[in-house]
C-alpha positions in Angstrom: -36.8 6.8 -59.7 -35.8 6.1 -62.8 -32.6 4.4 -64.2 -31.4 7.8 -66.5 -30.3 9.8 -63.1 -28.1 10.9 -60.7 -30.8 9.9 -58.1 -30.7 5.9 -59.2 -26.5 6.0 -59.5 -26.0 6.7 -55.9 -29.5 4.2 -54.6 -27.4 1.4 -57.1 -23.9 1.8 -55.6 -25.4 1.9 -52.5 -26.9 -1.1 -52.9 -24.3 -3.0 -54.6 -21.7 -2.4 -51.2 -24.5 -3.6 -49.6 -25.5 -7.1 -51.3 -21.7 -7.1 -50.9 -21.1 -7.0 -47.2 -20.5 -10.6 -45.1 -23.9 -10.3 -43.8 -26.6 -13.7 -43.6 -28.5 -13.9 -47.4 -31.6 -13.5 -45.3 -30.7 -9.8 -44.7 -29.5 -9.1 -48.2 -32.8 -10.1 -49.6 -34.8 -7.9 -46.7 -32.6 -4.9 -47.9 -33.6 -5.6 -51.9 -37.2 -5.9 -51.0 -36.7 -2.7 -49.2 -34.5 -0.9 -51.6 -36.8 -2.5 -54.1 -40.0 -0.9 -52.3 -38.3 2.6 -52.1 -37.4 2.6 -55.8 -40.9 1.9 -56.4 -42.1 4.5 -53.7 -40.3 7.4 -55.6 -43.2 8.0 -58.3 -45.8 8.0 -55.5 -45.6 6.1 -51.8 -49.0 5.0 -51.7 -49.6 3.0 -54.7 -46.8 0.4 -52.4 -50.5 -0.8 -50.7 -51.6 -1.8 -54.1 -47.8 -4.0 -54.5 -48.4 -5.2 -51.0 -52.4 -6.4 -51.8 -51.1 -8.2 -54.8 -48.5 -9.6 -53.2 -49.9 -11.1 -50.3 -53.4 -12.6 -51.8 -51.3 -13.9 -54.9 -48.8 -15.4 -52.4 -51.8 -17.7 -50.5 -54.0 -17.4 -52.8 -51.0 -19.1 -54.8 -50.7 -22.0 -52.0 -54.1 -23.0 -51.5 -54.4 -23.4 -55.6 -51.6 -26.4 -55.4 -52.5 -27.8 -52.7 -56.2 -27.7 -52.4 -57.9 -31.1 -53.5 -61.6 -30.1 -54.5 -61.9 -28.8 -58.4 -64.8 -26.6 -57.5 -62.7 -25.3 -54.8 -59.4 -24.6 -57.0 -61.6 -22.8 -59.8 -63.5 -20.5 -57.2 -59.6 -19.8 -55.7 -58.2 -18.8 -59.2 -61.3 -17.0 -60.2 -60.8 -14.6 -57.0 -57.0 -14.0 -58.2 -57.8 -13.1 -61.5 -60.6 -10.7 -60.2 -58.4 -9.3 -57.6 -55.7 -8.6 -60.2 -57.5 -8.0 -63.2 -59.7 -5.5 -61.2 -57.2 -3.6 -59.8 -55.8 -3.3 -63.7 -59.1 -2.7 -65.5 -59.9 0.0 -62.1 -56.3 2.0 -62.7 -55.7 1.5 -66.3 -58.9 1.4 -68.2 -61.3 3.1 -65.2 -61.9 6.1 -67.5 -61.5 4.4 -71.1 -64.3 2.2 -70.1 -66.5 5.0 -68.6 -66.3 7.2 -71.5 -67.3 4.1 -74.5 -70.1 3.6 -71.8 -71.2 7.2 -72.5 -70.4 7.2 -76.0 -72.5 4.1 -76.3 -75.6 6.0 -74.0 -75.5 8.8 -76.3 -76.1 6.8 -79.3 -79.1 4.8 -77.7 -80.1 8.5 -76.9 -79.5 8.8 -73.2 -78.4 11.7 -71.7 -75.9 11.0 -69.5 -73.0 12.9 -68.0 -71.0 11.4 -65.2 -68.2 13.2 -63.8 -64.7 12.7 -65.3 -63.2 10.2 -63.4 -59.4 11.6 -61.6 -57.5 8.4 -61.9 -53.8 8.5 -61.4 -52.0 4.9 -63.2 -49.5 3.2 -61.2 -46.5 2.5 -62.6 -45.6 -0.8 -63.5 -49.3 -1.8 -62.6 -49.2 -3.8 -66.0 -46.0 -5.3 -65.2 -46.2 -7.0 -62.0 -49.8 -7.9 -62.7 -48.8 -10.3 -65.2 -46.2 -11.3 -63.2 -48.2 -12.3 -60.2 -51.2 -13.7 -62.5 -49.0 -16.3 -64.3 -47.7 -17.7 -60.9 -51.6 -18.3 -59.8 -52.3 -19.8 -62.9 -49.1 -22.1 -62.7 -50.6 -22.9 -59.1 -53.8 -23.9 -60.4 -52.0 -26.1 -63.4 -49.4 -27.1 -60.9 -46.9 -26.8 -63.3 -44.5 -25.7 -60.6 -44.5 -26.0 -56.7 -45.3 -23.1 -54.4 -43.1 -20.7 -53.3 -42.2 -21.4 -49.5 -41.2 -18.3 -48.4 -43.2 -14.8 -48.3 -39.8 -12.8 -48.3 -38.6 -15.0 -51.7 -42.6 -14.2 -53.1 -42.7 -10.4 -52.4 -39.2 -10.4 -54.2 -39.9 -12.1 -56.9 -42.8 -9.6 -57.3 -40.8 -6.5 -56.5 -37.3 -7.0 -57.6 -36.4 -3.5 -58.6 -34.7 -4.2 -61.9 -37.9 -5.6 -63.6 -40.5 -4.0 -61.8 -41.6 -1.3 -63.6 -41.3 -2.0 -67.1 -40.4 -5.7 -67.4 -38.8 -7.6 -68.8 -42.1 -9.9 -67.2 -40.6 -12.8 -64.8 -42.1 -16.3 -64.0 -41.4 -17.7 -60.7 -39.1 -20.6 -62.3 -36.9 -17.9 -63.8 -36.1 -15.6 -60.7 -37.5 -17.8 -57.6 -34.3 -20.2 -57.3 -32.0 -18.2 -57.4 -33.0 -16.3 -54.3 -33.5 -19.5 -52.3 -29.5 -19.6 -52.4 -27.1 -16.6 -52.2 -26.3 -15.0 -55.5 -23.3 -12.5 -55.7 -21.9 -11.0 -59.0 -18.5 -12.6 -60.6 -16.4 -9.9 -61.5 -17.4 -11.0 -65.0 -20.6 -10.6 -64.1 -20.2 -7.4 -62.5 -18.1 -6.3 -65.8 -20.8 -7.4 -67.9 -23.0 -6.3 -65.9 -22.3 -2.3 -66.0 -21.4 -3.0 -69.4 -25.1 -3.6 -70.6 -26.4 -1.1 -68.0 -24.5 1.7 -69.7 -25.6 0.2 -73.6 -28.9 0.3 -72.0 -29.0 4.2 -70.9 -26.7 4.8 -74.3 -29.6 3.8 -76.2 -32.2 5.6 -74.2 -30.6 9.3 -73.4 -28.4 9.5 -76.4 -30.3 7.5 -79.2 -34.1 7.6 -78.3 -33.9 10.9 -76.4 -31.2 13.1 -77.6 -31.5 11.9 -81.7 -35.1 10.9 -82.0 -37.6 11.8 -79.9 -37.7 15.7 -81.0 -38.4 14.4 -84.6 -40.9 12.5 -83.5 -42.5 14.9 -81.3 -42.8 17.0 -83.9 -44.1 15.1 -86.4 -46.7 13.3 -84.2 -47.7 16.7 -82.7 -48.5 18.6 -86.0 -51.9 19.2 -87.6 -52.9 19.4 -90.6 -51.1 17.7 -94.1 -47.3 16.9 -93.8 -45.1 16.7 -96.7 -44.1 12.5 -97.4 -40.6 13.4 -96.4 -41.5 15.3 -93.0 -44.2 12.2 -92.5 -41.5 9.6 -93.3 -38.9 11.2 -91.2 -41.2 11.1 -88.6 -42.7 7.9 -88.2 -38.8 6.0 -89.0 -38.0 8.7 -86.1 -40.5 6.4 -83.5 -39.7 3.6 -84.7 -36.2 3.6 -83.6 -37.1 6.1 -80.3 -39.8 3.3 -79.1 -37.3 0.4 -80.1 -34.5 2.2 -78.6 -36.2 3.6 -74.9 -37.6 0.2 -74.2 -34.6 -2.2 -75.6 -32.9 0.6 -73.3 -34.7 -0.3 -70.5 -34.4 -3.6 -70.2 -31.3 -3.7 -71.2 -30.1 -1.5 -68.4 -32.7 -3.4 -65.8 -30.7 -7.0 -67.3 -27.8 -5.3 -66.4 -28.5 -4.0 -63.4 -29.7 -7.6 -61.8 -26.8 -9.4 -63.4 -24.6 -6.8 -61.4 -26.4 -8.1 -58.4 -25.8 -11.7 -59.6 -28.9 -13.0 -61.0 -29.7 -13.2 -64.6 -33.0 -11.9 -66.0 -34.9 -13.2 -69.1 -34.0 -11.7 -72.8 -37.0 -9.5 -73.7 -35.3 -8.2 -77.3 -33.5 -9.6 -80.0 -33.0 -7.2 -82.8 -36.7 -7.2 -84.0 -35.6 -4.9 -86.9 -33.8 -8.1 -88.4 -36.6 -10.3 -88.4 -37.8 -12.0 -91.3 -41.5 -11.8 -91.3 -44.0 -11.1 -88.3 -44.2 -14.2 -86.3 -40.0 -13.9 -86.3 -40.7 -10.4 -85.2 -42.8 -11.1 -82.1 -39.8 -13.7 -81.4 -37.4 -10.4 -81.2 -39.7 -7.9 -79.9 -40.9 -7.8 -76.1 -40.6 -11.3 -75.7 -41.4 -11.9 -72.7 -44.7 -10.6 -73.5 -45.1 -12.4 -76.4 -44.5 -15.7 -74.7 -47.1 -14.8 -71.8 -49.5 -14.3 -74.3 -48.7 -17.6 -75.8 -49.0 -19.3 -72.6 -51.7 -17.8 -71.0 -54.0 -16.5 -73.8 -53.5 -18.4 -77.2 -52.9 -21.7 -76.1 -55.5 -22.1 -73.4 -58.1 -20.7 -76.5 -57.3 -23.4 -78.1 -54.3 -22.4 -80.6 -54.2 -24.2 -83.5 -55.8 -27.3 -82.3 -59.0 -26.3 -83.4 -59.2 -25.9 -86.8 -57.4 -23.1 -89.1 -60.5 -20.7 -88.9 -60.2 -21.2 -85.0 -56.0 -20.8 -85.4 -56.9 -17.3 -87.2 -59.8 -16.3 -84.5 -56.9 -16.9 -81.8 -54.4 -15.1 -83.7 -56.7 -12.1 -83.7 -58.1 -12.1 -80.2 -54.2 -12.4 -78.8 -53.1 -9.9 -80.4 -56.3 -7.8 -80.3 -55.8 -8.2 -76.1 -51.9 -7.4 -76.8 -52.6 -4.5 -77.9 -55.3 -3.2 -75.3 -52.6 -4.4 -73.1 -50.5 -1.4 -73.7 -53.0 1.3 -73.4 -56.3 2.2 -73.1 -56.9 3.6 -76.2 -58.7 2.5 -79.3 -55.3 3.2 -81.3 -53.4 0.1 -79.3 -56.3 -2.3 -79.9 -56.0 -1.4 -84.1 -52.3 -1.3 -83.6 -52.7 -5.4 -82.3 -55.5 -5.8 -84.7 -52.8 -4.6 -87.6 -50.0 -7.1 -86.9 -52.6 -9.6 -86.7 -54.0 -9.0 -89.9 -50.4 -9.6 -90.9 -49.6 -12.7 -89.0 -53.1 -13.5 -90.9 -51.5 -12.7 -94.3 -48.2 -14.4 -93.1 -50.1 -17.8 -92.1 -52.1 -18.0 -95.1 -48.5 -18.2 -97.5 -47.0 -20.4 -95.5 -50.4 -22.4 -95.2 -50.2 -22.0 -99.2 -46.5 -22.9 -99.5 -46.8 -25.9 -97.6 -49.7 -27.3 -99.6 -48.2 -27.1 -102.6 -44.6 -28.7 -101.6 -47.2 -31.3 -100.2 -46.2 -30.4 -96.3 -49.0 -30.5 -93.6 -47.8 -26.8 -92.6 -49.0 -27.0 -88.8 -48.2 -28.5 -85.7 -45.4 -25.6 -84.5 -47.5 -22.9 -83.4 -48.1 -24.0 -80.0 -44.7 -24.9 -79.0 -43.4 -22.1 -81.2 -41.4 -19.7 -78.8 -44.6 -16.8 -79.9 -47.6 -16.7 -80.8 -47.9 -17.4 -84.3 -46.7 -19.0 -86.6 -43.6 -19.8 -88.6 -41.7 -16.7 -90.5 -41.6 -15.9 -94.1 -40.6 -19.0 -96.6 -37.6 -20.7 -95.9 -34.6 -19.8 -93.5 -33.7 -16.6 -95.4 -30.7 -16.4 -93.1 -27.9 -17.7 -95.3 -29.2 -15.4 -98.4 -27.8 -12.5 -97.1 -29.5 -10.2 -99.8 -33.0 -12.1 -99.9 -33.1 -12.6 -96.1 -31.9 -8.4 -95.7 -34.5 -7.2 -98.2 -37.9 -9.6 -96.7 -36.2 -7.8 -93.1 -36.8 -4.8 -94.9 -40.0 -5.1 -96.4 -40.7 -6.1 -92.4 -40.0 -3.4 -91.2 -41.2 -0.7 -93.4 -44.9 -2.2 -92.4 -44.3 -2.6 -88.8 -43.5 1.2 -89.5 -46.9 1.5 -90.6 -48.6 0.1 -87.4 -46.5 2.3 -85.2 -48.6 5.3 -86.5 -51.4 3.7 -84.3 -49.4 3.2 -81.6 -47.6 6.8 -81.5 -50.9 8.8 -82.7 -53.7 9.8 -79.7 -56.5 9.4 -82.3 -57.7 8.0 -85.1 -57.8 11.5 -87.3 -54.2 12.1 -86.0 -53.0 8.5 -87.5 -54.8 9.0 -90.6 -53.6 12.4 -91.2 -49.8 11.0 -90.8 -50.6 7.5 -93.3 -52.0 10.3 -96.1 -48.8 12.4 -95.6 -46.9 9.2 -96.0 -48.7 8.5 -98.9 -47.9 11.9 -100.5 -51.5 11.9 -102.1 -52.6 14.7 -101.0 -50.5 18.0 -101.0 -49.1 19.3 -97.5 -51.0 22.3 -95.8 -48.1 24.3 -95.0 -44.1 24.6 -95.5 -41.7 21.2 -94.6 -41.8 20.5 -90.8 -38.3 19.6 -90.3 -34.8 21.2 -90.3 -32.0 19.7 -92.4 -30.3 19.0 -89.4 -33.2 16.5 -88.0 -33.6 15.2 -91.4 -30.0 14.0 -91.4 -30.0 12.7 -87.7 -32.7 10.3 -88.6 -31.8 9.3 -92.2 -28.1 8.2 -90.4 -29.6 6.9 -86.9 -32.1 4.4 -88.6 -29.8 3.0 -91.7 -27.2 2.4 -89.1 -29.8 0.7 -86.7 -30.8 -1.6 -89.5 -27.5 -2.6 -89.9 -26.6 -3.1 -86.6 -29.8 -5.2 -86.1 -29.3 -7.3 -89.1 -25.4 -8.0 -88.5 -26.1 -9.0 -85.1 -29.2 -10.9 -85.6 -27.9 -14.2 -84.1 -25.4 -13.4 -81.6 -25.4 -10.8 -78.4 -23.6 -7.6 -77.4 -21.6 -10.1 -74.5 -20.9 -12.4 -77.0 -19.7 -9.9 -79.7 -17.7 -8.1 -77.0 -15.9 -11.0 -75.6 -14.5 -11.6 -78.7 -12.9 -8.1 -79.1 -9.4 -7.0 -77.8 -9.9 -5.4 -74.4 -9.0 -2.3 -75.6 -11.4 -1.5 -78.4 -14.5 -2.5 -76.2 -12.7 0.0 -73.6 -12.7 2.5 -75.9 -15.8 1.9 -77.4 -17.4 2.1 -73.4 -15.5 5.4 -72.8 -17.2 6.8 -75.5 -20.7 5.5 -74.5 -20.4 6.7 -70.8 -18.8 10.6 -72.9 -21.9 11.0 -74.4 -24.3 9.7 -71.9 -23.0 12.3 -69.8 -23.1 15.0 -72.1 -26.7 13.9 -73.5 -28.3 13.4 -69.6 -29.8 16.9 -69.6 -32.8 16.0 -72.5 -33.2 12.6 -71.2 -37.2 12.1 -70.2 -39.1 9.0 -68.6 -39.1 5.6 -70.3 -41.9 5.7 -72.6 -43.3 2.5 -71.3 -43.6 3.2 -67.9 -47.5 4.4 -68.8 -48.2 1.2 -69.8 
């Protein structure tokens, strides 16, 4: 089930009369933990076993991590979580990926050897509520927060329909309280609720499906030598189809739980605004980001150990960020690219900082990502400097979504040397006129968007507005939602 149908309307109506009945909280939360489980059930019933495995092993294994006494004990505990849910990922996810580098590597030692193909069917969300459930071990074996007391609060924490599948990732101190006390929706809440739930799908049928993905598709999917333009088109085509399907999605899913009445984290910020790479992993998946802060670059030391150390980090997080996301050697160079950049970035501020006569460290670890402080100074209140270095930002973060996008490393080179326009195309210009002008309107206006909203939110922006412009302004959005539903296709992160 996902959020762009007819199917998910009538299961959240449903579902909002009943969390609104005068019934005990108890039995509201047994029905979302069972609405929550058939959402989940509609891609495929049985992978629910794997949610109920996590959940219940997580959930003591959980307990006996905060409460038991002996080190030795505690580490043996955590090590059993982390194989348990790290197995069950690396079995799903990267089963096949690691079999077939095990036979590439056999071949080159000269081995013969030919398994059979391996028929393994992902489950959605697996990444998802993996890292959910390993951070709340890990917190257990830190003790950084108490256990949950209840099973029924646990498996919904884990389950919780809106965030299931493709984030935005949780932490038990962020959704845990508030289902130890009844939470209904204000009728603000509720109003702001559907509001964001229908930007959401907006930006996912209408803008990533209906305006961008075609483009994309076709650019992506061609062989041979594409004209610069065709290459261009294509790649800013992505760029705003990835930002806008998954912004969509957890826009709609933060909508969708605030219409329930709880509040889910902020996993984007306009990341086309930032100002430099570090400022962009602030605005982009953030709840990621912040994870891997947490429970990657820190615990390897961060920058506590020395700046070639703070650079090794750097790498290795976002080398593991991008494995994260697929298995495919494209998603590790896709992390390996923005590290280099958060490399490049480090070393000018590391530069700036000596020659002002600053120490230029300390922030990283209690920075809200992973690396380290943007661009310069606060480019913010130089409109034209701060727009341009947003930019510049952009145009090479549209460079590392060719790796992301592209299936192989052929494919992504082919699309970097038509953007290049070094070599001359091997057939006629790809695109229509008509697709041409779709994206070279889309993406400006994105931009735009992105940078004039940069430090304020769509509730914000929209409380302040007469109630009949954002009326008007919804109308519209729900118009062409409905008139765009029929070449609306899966969120694109739900493989990962």
């Amino acid at each position: 089930m996902v959020f762009n149908s007819y199917t998910f309307i009538a299961f959240f109506v449903v579902m909002l009369v009943l969390h609104n009945l005068p019934i005990p909280w108890k039995a509201k939360k047994i029905n979302l933990l069972l609405a929550s489980y058939i959402f989940y059930a509609a891609w495929n019933p049985p992978f629910i076993l794997l949610l109920w495995l996590s959940t219940v092993v997580d959930f003591f294994v959980g307990r006996a991590l905060y409460t038991q006494p002996n080190k030795h004990k505690r580490r043996v505990l955590l090590v059993i979580s982390l194989i348990g849910n790290l197995g069950m990922l690396c079995f799903f996810k990267y089963g096949g990926f690691i079999l077939e580098n095990f036979v590439h590597l056999t071949s080159a030692l000269g081995i013969d050897y030919h398994p059979a193909k391996p028929n393994i069917i992902l489950p959605a969300g697996i990444s998802f509520y993996t890292f959910t459930t390993l951070c709340y071990t890990i917190d257990m074996y830190k003790k950084k927060s108490k256990p949950v007391k209840s099973m029924l609060d646990f498996s919904l924490f884990v389950t919780f329909f809106p965030h299931l599948v493709a984030g935005p990732i949780v932490r038990p101190p962020q959704l845990v309280p508030q289902f130890e006390t009844e939470h209904k929706a204000t009728r603000q809440q509720l109003l702001d609720g559907l509001l964001l739930l229908s930007l959401g799908l907006f930006m996912k049928v209408v803008c990533a499906d209906t305006l961008l993905a075609g483009t994309a598709d076709a650019v992506f999917s061609s062989h041979g030598i594409l004209g610069p333009l065709d290459a261009w088109m294509g790649v800013l085509a992505f760029s705003g189809q990835i930002f806008f399907d998954f912004a969509g999605y957890s826009t709609a899913a933060i909508g969708v739980a605030m219409c329930l009445g709880f509040i889910l984290p902020q996993n984007f910020l306009y990341p086309y605004a930032s100002i430099g790479f570090s400022d962009f992993w602030r605005r982009w998946h953030i709840t990621l980001s912040s994870w891997l802060r947490d429970y990657l670059y820190i615990p390897l030391g961060g920058n506590r150990e020395g700046k070639f150390r703070t650079y090794v980090n750097i790498m290795i997080t976002m080398l593991i960020g991008g494995l994260w996301h697929g298995a495919n050697w494209t998603f590790v160079a896709w992390g390996g690219l923005h590290g280099v950049y958060l490399w490049v970035e480090k070393a000018l501020r590391d530069s700036r900082a000596k020659a002002s006569g600053a120490t230029g460290g300390g922030e990283i670890n209690s920075a809200p990502v992973i690396a380290t402080a943007s661009l310069g100074p606060d480019l913010t209140s130089k409109r034209p400097a701060g727009f341009m270095y947003a930019l510049l930002t952009f145009l090479l973060i549209c460079i590392t979504w060719v790796f992301f996008r592209s299936a192989t490393f052929s494919g992504a080179w082919q699309i970097l040397t038509s953007m290049s326009g070094q070599v001359p195309p091997s057939g006629p210009p790809l695109l229509s006129t008509a697709a041409i002008i779709k994206v070279a309107i889309v993406i400006p206006l994105m931009l735009i968007f992105h940078w004039t909203m940069r430090n304020t939110t769509v509730l914000k922006t929209a409380g302040k507005l007469p109630w009949w412009v954002t009326g008007i302004a919804w109308a519209v959005i729900l118009i062409l939602i409905v008139l765009s539903q029929g070449t609306s296709k899966s969120f694109i992160y739900f493989q990962f």
